[in-house]
N, C-alpha and C positions, 0 to 999 in steps of 0.2 A: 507401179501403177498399171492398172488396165489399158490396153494398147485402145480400147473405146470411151474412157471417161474424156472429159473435158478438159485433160492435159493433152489429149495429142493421142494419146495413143491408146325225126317224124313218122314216124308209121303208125299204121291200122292195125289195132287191137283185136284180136280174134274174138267171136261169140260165142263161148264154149257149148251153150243150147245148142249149135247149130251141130247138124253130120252132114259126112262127104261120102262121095261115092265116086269109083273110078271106074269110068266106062271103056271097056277093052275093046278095039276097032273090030267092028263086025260081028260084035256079042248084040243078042237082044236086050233091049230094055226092060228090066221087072219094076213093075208100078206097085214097089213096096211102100210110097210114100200116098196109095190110095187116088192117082192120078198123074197129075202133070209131072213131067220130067224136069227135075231142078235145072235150072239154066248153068248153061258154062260160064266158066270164070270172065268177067267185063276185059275189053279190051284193053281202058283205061290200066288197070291190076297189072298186068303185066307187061304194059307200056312202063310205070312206075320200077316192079320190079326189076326188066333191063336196064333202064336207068340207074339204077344204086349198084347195080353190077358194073356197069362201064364204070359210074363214077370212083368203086370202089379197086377197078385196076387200073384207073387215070392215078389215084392218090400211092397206089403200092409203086408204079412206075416212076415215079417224080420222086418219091423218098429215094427209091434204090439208086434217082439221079445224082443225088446231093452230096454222095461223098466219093465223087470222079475228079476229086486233086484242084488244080485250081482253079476250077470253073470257066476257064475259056484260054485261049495261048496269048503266049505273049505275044504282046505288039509294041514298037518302036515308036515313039514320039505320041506314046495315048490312045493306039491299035484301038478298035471293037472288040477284038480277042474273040472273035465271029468261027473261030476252027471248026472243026466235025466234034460234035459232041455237046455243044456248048448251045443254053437254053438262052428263051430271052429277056431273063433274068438274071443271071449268072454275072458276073462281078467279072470286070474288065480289066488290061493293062497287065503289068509283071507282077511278081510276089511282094508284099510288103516288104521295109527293109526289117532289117532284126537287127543290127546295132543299136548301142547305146552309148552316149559319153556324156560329163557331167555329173554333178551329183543330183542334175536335174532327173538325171533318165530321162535324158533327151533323144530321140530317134536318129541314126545318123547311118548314112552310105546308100545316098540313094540315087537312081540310076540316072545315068549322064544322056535326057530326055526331056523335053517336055513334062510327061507326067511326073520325072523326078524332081524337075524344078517345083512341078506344082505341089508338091507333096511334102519339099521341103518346107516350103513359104509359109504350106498351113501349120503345120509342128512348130514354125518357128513360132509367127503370131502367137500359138498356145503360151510355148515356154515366156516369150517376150511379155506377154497377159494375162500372168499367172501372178498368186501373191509372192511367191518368190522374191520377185523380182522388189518388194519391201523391206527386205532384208540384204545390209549390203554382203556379208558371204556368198547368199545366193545367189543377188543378182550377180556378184561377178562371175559367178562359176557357171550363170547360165549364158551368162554375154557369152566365156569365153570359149564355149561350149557350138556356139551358132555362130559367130564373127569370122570371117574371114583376115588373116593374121594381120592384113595390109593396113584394117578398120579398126581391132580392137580395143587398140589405146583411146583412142576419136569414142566409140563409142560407150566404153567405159567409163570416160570421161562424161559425158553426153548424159549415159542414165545418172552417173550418182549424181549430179546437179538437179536432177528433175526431182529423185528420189531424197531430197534436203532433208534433215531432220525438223523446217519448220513445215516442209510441206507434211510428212507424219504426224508433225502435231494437229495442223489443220483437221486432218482426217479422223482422230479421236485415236491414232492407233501411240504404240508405245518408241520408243527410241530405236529399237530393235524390230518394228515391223509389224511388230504382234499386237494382236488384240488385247483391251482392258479386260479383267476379269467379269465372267459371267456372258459374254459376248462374243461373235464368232463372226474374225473377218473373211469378207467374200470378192476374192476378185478372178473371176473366169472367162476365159474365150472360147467361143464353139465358134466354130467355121462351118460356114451352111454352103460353102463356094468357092473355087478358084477360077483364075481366070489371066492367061497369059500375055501380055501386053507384050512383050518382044522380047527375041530368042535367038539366040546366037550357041555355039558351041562353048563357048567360053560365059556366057553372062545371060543375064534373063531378067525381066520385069515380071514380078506375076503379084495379080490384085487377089487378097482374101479376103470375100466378103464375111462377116461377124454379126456376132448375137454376144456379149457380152452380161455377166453379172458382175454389180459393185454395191460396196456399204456396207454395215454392220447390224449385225441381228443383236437384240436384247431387249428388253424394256424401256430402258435405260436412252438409247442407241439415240440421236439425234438426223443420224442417216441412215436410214436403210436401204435395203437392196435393193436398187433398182436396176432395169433392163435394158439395153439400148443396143441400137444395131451402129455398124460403121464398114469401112474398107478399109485394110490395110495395105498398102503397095509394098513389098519386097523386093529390091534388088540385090540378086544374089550374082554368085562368083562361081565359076569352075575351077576349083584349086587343084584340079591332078584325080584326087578320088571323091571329092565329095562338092554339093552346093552348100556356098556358106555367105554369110550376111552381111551386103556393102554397108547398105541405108536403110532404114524404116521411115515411111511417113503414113498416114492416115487423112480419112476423108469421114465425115457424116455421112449414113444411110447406105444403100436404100433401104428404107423404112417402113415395114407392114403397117395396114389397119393392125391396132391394138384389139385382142378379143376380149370376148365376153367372159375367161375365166372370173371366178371369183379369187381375191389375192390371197395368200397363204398366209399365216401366223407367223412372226419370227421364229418359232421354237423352229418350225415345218420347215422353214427354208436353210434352218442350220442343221438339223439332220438329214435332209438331203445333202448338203455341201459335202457333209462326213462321212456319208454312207455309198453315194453315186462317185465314181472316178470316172476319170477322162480316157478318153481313146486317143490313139498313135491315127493319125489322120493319112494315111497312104494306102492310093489304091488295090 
């Protein structure tokens, strides 16, 4: 289930009529045009013209910025990563990790930090608020994947009680997780935030705030997807080389104004589900 459902968790065109004339410093003027001397170019003109010159080696200058490695140094405990070189927008803290364990492809090895706490929390949330987690295979492969060895069994235990087969049924979905035919189940976590509540070398509290999608697209569908925000608290573990996951709990909100979009079709929100993937959430 979704770690947020209600279980818990321009320019000037030239005139071509028109002709020019180049006046050489200290040549006479010939009044070929039967008088008056055409006026020099307006200030404005070439006020504009330097303008698109600067702006146009502001933009060559800022490209040739963008691929100077990884956009600012490393920093300990969530740095600025503020070094010589590094713009102020450029992307902060160490390299993302690039492990993987799980059949989840789950993100793993990340740095024994602050921001690695925080970076775990969020990937975890993901995997933990993913449909996966409907399916008991996956959900164990993903528990066993993020759990800290100490928690496992506790929590293993823990999801497939919530994950019941009568709670599937409530949901419309199948014994196995999966969607009825013609329909496409939706359960996703974005994380819009983290947020470290307490830190130790060995252990960490860290809050992930959420945007969640849940329900089922089809005609048919008696629930559909709806939106909802939450926090998930994560306490995690230092086990030697990696953060891993004591506890999960969850809070409601905080909660935007809802906008003005207009709501999407089912078909629309089930091609997006299938066509948009999630990102590895580390800084």
């Amino acid at each position: 289930m979704s770690l947020g459902d209600e279980q818990g968790y321009r320019g000037e065109q030239a005139d071509a009529s028109r002709q020019t004339r180049t006046r050489l410093p200290g040549a006479p003027t010939p009044d070929v045009y039967g008088g008056a001397r055409r006026p020099s170019r307006s200030s404005r003109s070439l006020v504009a013209v330097v303008g698109v010159v600067v702006l146009l080696i502001a933009a060559i200058a800022f490209a040739n910025r963008g691929g100077d490695g990884d956009g600012g140094s490393s920093s300990a405990r969530g740095g600025n990563g503020a070094g010589a070189g590094a713009g102020p927008t450029a992307a902060t803290g160490v390299k993302p990790v690039t492990g993987r364990s799980g059949t989840g492809n789950i993100p793993s090895g990340y740095a024994h930090d602050e921001q690695g706490a925080q970076s775990a929390a969020a990937n975890y949330a993901v995997a933990l608020g993913s449909d996966g987690m409907f399916n008991k295979e996956r959900r164990r492969s993903i528990v066993e994947a993020v759990a800290d060895s100490s928690t496992l069994a506790t929590l293993q235990s823990g999801f497939d009680s919530d994950y019941s087969s009568e709670f599937l049924e409530q949901l419309g979905l199948k014994a196995d997780g999966t969607a009825p035919a013609d329909t496409t189940f939706v359960n996703r976590t974005i994380p819009a935030g983290t947020k470290v509540q307490k830190y130790t070398e060995g252990a960490a509290d860290v809050d992930v705030w959420c945007m969640g999608l849940f329900g089922l697209t089809g005609e048919k569908s008696t629930k559909p997807v709806t939106s909802g925000w939450f926090t998930v608290t994560v306490k995690l573990k230092w086990n030697g080389s990696d953060w891993k996951v004591l506890a999960t709990s969850q809070k409601t909100g905080p909660t935007p104004v809802t906008g003005d979009n207009a709501v999407s079709g089912s078909n629309e929100i089930a091609d997006a589900v299938n066509e948009f993937g999630g990102f590895t959430y580390a800084r």
